[in-house]
C-alpha positions as CSV (number, residue, x, y, z in Angstrom):
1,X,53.5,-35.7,-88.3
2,X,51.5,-34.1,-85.6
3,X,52.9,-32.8,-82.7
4,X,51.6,-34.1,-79.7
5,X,51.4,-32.0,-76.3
6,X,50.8,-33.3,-72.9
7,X,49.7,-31.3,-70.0
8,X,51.5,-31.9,-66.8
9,X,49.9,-33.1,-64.1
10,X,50.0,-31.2,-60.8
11,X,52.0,-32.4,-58.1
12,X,50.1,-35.2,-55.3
13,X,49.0,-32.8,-52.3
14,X,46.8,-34.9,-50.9
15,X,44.5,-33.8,-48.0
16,X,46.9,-31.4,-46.5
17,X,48.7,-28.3,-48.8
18,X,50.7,-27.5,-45.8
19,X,53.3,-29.9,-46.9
20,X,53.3,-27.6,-50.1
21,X,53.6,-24.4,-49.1
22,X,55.9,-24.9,-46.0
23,X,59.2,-24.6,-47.9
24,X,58.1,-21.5,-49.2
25,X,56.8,-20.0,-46.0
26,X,60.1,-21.1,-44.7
27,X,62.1,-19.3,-47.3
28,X,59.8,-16.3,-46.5
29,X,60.7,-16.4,-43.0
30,X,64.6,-16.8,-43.0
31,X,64.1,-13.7,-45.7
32,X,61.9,-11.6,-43.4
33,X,64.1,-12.4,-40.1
34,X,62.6,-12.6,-36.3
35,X,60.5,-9.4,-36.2
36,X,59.4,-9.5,-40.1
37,X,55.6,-9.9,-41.1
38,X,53.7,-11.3,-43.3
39,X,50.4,-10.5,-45.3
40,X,48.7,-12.9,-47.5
41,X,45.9,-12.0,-49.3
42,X,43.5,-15.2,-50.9
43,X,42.5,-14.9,-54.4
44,X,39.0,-15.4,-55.0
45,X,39.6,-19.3,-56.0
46,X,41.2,-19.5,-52.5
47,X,38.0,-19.1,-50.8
48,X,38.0,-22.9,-50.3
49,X,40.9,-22.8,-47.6
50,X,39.1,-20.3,-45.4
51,X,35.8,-21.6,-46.2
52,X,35.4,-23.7,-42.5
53,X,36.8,-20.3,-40.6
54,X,33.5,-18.0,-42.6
55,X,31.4,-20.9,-41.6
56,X,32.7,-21.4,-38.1
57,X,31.7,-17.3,-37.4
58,X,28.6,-17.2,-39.6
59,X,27.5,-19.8,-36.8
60,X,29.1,-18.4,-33.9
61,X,28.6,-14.0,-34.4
62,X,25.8,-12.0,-34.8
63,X,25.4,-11.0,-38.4
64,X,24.9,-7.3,-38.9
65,X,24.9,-4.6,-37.3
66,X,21.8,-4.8,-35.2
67,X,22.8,-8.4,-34.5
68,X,26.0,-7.1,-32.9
69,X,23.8,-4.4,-30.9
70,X,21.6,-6.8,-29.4
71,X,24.4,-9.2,-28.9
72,X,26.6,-6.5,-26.8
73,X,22.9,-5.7,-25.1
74,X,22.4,-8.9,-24.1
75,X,26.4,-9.5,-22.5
76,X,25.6,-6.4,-20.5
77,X,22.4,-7.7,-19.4
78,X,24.0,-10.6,-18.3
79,X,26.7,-9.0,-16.5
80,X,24.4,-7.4,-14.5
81,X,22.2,-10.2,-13.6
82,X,25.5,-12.1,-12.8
83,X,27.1,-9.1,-10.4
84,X,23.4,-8.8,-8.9
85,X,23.4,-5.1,-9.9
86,X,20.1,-3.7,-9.7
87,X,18.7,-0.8,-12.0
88,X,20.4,1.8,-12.8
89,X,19.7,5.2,-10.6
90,X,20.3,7.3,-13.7
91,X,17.5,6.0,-15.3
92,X,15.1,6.1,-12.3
93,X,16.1,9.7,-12.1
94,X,15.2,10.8,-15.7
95,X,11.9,8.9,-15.3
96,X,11.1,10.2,-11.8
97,X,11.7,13.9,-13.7
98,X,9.8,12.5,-16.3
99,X,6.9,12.1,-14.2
100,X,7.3,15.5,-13.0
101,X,7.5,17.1,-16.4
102,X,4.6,15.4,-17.9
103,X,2.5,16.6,-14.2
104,X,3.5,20.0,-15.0
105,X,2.6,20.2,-18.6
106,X,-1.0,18.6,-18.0
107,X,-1.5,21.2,-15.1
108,X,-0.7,24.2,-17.5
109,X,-3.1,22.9,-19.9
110,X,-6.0,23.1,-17.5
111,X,-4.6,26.4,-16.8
112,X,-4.7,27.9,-20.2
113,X,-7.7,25.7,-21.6
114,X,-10.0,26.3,-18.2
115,X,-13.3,28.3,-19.0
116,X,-13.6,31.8,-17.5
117,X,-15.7,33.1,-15.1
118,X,-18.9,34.4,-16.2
119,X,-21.5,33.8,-18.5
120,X,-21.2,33.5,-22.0
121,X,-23.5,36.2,-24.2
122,X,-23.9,36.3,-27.8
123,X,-23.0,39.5,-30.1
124,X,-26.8,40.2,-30.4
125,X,-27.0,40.4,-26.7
126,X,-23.6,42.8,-26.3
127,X,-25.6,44.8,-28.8
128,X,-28.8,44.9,-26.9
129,X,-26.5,45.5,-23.0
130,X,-24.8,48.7,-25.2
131,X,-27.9,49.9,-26.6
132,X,-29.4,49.6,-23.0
133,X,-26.6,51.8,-21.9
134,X,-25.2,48.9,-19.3
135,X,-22.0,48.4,-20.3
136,X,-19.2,50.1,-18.2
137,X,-15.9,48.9,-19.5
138,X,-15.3,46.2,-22.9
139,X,-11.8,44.7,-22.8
140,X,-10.9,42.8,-25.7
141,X,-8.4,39.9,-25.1
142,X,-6.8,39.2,-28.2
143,X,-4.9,35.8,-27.3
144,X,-8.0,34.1,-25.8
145,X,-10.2,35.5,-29.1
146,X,-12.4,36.8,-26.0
147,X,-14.5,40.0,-24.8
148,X,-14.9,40.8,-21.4
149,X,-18.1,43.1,-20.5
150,X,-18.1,44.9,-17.0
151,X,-21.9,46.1,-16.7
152,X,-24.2,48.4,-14.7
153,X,-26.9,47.5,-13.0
154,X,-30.2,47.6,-15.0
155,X,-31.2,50.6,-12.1
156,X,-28.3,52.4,-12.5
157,X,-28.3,52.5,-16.2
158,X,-31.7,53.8,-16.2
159,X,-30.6,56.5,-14.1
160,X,-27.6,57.4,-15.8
161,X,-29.9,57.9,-18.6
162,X,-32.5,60.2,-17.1
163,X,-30.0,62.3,-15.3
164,X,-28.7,64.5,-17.9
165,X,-24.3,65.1,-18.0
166,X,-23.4,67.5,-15.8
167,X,-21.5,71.0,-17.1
168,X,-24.4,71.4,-19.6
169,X,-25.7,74.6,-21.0
């Protein structure tokens, strides 16, 4: 003799589980009273109930983060065109001191990057001004990787030279 099992079938729903569940919900709303709350959580093989609500915002929201940025930037833009606002003066006082930042900066560059005035020897030729005995005063400017020569005349060197230094013996 075999036993024999039969599975039982599930009851008819039809298109609509509301017809289902509402004695239940009911039951959990006399039990809960007026100011009582509910939270139901779906199971993953519920995701078919709420399947129509996902798709219904995957159509309508911007996805992502940067979808919501530009969607919030693009309200406000809006907004503004709609209330005829026109720019903003914050903004066209940052550039406006933009502007005058930028003309400051490029006028202390020429400043510090400008040639100086003179003419530009090479060390062979400081040798040969020294030797000469022309050169009164050499100031070395370290930050500008320069030297600055302040030199006697060619005729007073030559003088300097044959007058011998007074207070000799």
């Amino acid at each position: 003799m075999s036993a024999r099992t039969t599975a039982q079938s599930p009851p008819q729903l039809g298109r609509h589980p509301r017809a289902f569940a509402a004695p239940l919900f009911g039951e959990l709303g006399e039990a809960l009273g007026p100011g009582g709350e509910l939270i139901l959580v779906p199971g993953n093989h519920d995701h078919g109930l709420v399947a129509g609500w996902i798709d219904g915002r995957l159509q309508t929201e911007p996805s992502g983060f940067l979808g919501r940025v530009k969607a919030r930037l693009e309200a406000r833009r809006r907004e503004r065109a709609a209330s005829g606002a026109r720019t903003p003066k914050l903004f066209l006082a940052l550039v406006a001191s933009l502007l005058v930042l930028l003309t400051l900066f490029a006028t202390s560059l020429t400043y510090l990057y400008s040639d100086p005035d003179g003419r530009e020897v090479t060390l062979d030729e400081v040798a040969a001004l020294t030797a000469a005995g022309r050169v009164e005063k050499a100031t070395f400017l370290d930050e500008d990787s320069t030297v600055v020569l302040e030199l006697r005349s060619a005729q007073e060197a030559a003088t300097r030279r044959a007058t011998p230094p007074a207070g000799g013996a």
